[in-house]
C-alpha positions in Angstrom: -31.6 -5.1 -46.4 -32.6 -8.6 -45.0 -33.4 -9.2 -41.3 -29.3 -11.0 -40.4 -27.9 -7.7 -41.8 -30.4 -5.5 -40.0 -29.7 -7.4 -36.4 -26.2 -7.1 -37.3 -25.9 -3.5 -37.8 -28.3 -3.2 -34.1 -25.7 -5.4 -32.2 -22.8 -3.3 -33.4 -24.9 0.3 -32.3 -25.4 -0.9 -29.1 -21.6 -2.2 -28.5 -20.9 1.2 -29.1 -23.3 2.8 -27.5 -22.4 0.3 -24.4 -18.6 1.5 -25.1 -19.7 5.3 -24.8 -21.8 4.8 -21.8 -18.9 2.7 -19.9 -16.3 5.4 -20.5 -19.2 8.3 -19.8 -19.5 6.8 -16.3 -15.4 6.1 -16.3 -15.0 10.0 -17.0 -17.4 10.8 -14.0 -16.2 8.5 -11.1 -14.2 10.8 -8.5 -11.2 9.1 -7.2 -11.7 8.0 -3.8 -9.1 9.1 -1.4 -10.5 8.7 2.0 -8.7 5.2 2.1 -5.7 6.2 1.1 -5.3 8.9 3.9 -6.3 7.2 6.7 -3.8 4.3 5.5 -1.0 7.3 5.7 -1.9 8.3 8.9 -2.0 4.7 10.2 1.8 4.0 8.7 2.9 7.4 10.3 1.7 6.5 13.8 3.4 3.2 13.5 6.6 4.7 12.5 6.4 7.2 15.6 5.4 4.5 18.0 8.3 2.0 16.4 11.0 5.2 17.1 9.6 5.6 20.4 9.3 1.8 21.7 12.7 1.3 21.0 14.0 4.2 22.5 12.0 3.2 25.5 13.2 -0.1 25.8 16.5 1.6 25.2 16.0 3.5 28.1 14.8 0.9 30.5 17.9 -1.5 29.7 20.0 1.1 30.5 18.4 2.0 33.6 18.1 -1.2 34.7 21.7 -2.3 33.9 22.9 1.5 35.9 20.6 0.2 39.1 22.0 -2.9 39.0 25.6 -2.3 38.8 25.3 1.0 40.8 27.3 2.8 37.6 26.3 6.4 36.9 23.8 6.9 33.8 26.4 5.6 31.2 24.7 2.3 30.5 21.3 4.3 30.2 23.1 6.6 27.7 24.5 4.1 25.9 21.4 2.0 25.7 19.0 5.4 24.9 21.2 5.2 21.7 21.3 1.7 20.9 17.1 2.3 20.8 17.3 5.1 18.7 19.3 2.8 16.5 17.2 0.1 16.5 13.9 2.4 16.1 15.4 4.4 13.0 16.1 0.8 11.7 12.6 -0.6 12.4 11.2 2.6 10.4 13.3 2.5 7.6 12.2 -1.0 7.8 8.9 -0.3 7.7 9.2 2.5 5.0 10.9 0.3 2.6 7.9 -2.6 3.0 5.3 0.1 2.3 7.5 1.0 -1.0 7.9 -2.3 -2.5 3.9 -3.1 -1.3 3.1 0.9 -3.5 5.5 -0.5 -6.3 3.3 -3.6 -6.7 0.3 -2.1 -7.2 1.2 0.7 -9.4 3.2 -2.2 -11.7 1.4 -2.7 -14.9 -0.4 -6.2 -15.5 1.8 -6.7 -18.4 4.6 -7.1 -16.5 3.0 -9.1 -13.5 1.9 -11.5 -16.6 5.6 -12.4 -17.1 5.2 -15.2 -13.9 4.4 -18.1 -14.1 0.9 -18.4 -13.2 -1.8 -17.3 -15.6 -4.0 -14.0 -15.5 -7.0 -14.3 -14.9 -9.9 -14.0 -17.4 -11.7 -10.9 -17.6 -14.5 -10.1 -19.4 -14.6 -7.3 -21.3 -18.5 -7.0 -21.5 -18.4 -7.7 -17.6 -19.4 -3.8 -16.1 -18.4 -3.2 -12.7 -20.4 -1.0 -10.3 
């Protein structure tokens, strides 16, 4: 066996060897979830305070329009409506945005690779930590 053949047969047992280790330490990587939950709990306190502004802004129109006009509470009625309208709307709003933004990240790079701009390089020897 001469010395090429020798350093080739080395540079092949430690790709693999580089290969096992990479998916050893793939295998035992938990999946981090702390992110992901305080992200939920942020998007469900935005929904609640969207629903809630625009009922009271709701409210205040319509109480402000009754004082003005001296009419009993049927403006501020009306109005408490009109904000729960517009606050269901802003949430589904909201809901649909975090959807499309969950749909992007969970699309596979093959299919982002369709556009035109180019992917990047990566390099497959290149071992994140």
């Amino acid at each position: 066996m001469t010395q090429a053949d020798n350093d080739s047969d080395r540079s092949q047992r430690l790709a693999q060897l580089d290969k096992r280790i990479a998916a050893a330490k793939q295998a035992k990587e938990p999946a981090s979830r702390g992110e992901e939950h305080h992200t939920q709990a942020q998007l469900a306190w935005r929904m609640v305070i969207e629903l809630v502004a625009g009922l009271g802004i709701g409210f205040g129109m319509g109480y402000g329009l009754d004082a003005l006009f001296g009419t009993s509470p049927i403006f501020m009625v009306l109005f408490i409506f009109l904000g729960l309208a517009a606050g269901v709307k802003t949430m589904m709003r909201s809901a649909e945005e975090v959807r499309a933004r969950q749909e992007a990240a969970e699309t596979p790079q093959a299919q982002v690779a369709d556009t035109d701009e180019p992917a990047p390089a990566v390099d497959k020897d290149d071992e994140r930590i």
